[in-house]
C-alpha positions as CSV (number, residue, x, y, z in Angstrom):
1,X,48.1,32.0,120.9
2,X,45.9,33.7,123.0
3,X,43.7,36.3,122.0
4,X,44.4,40.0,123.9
5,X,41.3,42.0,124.5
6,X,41.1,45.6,123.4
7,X,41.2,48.6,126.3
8,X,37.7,49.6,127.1
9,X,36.9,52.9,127.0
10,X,36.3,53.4,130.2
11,X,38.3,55.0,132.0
12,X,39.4,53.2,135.6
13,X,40.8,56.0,137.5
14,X,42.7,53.1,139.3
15,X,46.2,54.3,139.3
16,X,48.7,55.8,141.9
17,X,52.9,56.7,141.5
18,X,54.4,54.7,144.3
19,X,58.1,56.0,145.3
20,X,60.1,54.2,147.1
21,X,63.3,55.6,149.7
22,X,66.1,53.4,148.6
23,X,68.8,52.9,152.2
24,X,72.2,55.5,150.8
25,X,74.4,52.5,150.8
26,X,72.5,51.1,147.6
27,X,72.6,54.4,145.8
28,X,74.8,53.3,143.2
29,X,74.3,55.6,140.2
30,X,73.6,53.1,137.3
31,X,72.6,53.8,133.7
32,X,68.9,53.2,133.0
33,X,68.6,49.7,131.2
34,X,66.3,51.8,128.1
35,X,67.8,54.5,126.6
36,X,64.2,56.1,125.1
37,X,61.5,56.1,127.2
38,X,58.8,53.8,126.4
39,X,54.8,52.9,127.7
40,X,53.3,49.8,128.0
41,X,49.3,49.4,128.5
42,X,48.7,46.3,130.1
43,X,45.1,45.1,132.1
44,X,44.8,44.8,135.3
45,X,46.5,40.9,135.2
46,X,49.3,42.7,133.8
47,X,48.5,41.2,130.2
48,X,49.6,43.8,127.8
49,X,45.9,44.6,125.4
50,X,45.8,44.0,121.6
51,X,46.3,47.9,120.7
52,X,46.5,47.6,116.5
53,X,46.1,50.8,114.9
54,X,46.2,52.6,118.4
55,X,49.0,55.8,118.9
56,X,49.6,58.0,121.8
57,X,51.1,61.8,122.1
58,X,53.0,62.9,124.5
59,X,53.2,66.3,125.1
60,X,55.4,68.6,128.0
61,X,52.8,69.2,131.4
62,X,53.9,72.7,132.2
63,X,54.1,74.0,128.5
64,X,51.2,72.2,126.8
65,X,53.7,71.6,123.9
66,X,53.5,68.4,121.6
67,X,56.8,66.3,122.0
68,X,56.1,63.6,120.3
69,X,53.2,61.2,118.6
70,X,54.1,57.1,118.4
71,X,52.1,54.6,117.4
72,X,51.6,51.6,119.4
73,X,52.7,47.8,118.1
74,X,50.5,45.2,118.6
75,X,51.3,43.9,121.8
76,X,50.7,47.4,123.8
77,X,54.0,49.0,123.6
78,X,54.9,52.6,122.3
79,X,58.7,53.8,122.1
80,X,59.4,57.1,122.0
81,X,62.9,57.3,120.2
82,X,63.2,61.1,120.4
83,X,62.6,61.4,124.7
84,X,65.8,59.7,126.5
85,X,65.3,58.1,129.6
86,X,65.6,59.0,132.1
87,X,63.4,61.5,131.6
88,X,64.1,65.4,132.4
89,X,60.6,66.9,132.7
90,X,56.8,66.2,133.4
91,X,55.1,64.6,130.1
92,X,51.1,64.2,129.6
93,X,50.7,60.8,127.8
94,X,46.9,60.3,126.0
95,X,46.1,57.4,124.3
96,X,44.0,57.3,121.1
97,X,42.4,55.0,119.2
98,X,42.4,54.9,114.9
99,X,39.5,57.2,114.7
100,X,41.4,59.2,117.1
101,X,39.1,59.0,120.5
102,X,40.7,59.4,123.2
103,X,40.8,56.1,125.6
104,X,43.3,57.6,128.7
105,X,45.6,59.9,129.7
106,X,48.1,60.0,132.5
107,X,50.6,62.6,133.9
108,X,54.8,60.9,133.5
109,X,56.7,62.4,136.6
110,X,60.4,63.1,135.5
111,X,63.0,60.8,136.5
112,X,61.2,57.8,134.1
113,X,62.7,55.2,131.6
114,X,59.4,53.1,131.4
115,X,55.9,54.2,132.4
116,X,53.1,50.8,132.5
117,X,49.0,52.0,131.8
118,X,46.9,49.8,133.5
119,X,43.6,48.9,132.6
């Protein structure tokens, strides 16, 4: 098994939301493949990191109120089971560490079932 290192605390600044125009003859309205909207923190390769004991809160942009607080599994993924996909407003997602320091934090665009951190 290979060993996953855990995220640095620096913080990259390395990211971007890409949108795509899809042509109107493949706009066929499907239903999102996760039904609660979930994060994945992954490095740079696209390995997911080793994130024991780390959680993350997600809280609504415009409102500054706190939605929800998840801790991650071991092999960088957090589920939010109270936010369906896809979601209906902007979220602010901050990771955390266990001693609760604050590692990143990244702004979740409605319209999202699954939202990757990288780096």
């Amino acid at each position: 098994m290979t060993k996953r290192p855990k995220p640095g605390k620096a913080d990259s600044k390395r990211y971007k939301v890409v949108k795509y125009a899809v042509p109107k003859k493949l706009k066929a309205r499907q239903n999102p493949i996760l039904n609660r909207f979930t994060a994945v923190w992954v490095q740079s390769n696209g390995v997911p990191f080793d994130t024991t004991g780390f959680f993350a809160t997600l809280t609504r942009t415009n409102t500054g109120q706190l939605v929800s607080t998840r801790s991650f599994d071991p092999f960088g993924v957090v589920r939010f089971g109270n936010i369906r996909t896809l979601t209906r407003f902007t979220y602010t997602l901050r990771t955390f560490d266990s001693n609760g320091v604050l590692f990143r934090t990244r702004v979740i665009p409605p319209g999202v079932e699954a939202f990757a951190i990288i780096g």
